[in-house]
C-alpha positions as CSV (number, residue, x, y, z in Angstrom):
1,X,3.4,13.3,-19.9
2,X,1.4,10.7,-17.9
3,X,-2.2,10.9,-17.5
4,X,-3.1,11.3,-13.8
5,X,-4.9,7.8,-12.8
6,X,-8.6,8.6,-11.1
7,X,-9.7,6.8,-8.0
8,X,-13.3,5.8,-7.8
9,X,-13.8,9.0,-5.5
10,X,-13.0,11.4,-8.2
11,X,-16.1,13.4,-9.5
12,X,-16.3,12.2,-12.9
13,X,-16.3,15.6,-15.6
14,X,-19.9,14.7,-16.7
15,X,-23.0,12.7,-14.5
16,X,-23.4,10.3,-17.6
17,X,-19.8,9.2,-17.7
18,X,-19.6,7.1,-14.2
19,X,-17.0,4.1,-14.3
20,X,-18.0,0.7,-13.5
21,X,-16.4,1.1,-10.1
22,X,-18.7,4.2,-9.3
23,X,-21.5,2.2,-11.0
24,X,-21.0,-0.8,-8.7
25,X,-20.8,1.4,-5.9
26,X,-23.6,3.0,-6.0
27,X,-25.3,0.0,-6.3
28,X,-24.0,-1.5,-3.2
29,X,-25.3,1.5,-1.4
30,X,-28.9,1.7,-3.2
31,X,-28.9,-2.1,-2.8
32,X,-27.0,-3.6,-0.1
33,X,-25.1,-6.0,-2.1
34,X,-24.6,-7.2,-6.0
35,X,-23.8,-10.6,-7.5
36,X,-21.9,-11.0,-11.2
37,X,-26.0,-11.9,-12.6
38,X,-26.7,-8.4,-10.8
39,X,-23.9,-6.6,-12.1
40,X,-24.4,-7.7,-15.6
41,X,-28.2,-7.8,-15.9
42,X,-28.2,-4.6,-14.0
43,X,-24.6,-2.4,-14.8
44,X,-23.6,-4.1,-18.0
45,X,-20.6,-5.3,-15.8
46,X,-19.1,-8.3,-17.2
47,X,-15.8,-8.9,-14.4
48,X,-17.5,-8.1,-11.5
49,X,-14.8,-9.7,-9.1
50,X,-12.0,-7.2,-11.3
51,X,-14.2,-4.4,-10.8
52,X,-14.4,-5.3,-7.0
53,X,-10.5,-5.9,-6.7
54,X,-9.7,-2.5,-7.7
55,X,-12.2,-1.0,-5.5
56,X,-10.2,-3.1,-3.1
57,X,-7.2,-1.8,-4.0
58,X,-8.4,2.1,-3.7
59,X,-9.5,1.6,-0.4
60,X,-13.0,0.3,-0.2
61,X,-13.7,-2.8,2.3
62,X,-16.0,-4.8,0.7
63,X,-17.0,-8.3,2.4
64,X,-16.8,-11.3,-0.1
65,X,-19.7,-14.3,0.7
66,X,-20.0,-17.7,-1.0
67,X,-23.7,-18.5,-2.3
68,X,-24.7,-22.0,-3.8
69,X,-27.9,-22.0,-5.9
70,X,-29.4,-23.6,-9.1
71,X,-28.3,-22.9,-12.8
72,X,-31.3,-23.2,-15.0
73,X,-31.0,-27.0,-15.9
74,X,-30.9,-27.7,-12.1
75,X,-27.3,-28.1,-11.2
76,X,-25.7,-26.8,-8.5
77,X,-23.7,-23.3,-9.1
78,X,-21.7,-21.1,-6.5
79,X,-20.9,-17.9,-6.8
80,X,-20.1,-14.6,-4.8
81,X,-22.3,-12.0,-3.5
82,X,-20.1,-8.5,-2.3
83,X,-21.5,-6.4,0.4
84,X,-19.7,-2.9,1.8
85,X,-18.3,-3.4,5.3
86,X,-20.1,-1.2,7.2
């Protein structure tokens, strides 16, 4: 028999147990918006732009922005910060 596949909307059986998805979402609301150094420093979420894909996928609209800052030796790094569409 075929496990039945939870969406991110389905109230998981114990508080402590939230999925990344839920993790990330939450943040998104508490915070406004995450980047991958958020999500991992933050969530322990290592594929941020996976997790955000199958929020996608489930029906979420999240808005995808381009940032350019500084690594630590000074070069020049770009990367995405996600925001919900509102």
């Amino acid at each position: 028999m075929k496990e039945k596949q939870l969406s991110i909307f389905d109230q998981p059986e114990k508080p402590e147990k939230l999925t990344q998805g839920m993790k990330i979402l939450n943040y998104l609301w508490d915070y406004g918006s995450i980047t991958p150094l958020e999500a991992l420093r933050d969530l322990g979420v290592m594929r941020l732009a996976a997790r955000i894909g199958e929020l996608e996928e489930q029906g979420v609209e999240i808005i995808h922005e381009r940032e350019t800052g500084e690594n630590r030796m000074g070069e020049k790094v770009t990367y995405s910060r996600y925001r919900l569409q509102r």
